[in-house]
N, C-alpha and C positions, 0 to 999 in steps of 0.2 A: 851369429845372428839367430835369435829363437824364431822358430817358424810360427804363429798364432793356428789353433787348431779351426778350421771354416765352423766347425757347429757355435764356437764361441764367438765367433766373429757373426756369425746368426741369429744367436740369441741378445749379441748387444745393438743390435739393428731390431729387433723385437722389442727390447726392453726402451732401446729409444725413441719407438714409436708410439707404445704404450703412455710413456711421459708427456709425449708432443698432445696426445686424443685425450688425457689426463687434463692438463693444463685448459685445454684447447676450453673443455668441457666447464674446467668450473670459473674460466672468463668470460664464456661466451651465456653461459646458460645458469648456472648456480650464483652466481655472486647478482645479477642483475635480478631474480627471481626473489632472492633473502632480502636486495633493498627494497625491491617494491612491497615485499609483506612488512618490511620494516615500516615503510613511511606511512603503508594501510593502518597496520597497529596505531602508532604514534599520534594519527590522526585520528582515529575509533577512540582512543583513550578518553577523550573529551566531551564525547557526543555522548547523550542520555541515554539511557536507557527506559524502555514504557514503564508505562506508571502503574498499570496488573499486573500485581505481585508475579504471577507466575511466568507472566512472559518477563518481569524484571529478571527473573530468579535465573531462567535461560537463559537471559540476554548476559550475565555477570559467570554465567559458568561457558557460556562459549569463549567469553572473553579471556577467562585462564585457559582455555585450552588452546586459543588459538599462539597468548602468549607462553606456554609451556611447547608449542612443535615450532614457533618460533625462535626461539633456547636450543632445541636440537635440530634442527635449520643450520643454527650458526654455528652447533658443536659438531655439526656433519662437515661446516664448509673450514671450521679450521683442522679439522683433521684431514681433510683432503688436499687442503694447501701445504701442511706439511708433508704427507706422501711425497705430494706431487713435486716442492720445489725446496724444501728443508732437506727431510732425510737422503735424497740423493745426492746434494752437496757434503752432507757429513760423512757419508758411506762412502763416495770417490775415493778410491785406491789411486795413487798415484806412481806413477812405475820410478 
């Protein structure tokens, strides 16, 4: 019978804490944060913007910006879903 060395036996109690505050994080806080700017956006899409040129011209360029960190929103929250709950499935060594 192989003895497990304690430091490794430490750092998998590390790494599985990490995953637990990982997850914890983009349920509790990132996934409900991207819907609500989601349903913001969705909803703004429709509504007018002023009729003075220059606050239209604003009003049309906030509006790409807000949908472009919108876009990296959700390109931040799928890469964190796979961190968090893909790559550690595919990487599990199996003894």
């Amino acid at each position: 019978m192989r003895r497990v060395d304690p430091a490794l036996s430490r750092n998998a109690g590390l790494a599985a804490g990490a995953l637990l505050a990982s997850s914890a994080t983009l349920l509790c806080c990132v996934l409900p944060a991207v819907c609500v700017s989601g349903v913001a956006l969705w909803h703004g899409r429709s509504l007018p913007c002023p009729t003075e040129p220059d606050a239209a011209r604003q009003c049309r360029r906030l509006r790409r910006i807000s949908t472009a960190l919108y876009g990296v929103a959700l390109a931040c929250l799928a890469l964190g879903a796979t961190f968090a709950f893909v790559l550690p499935g595919l990487l599990a060594t199996k003894p």
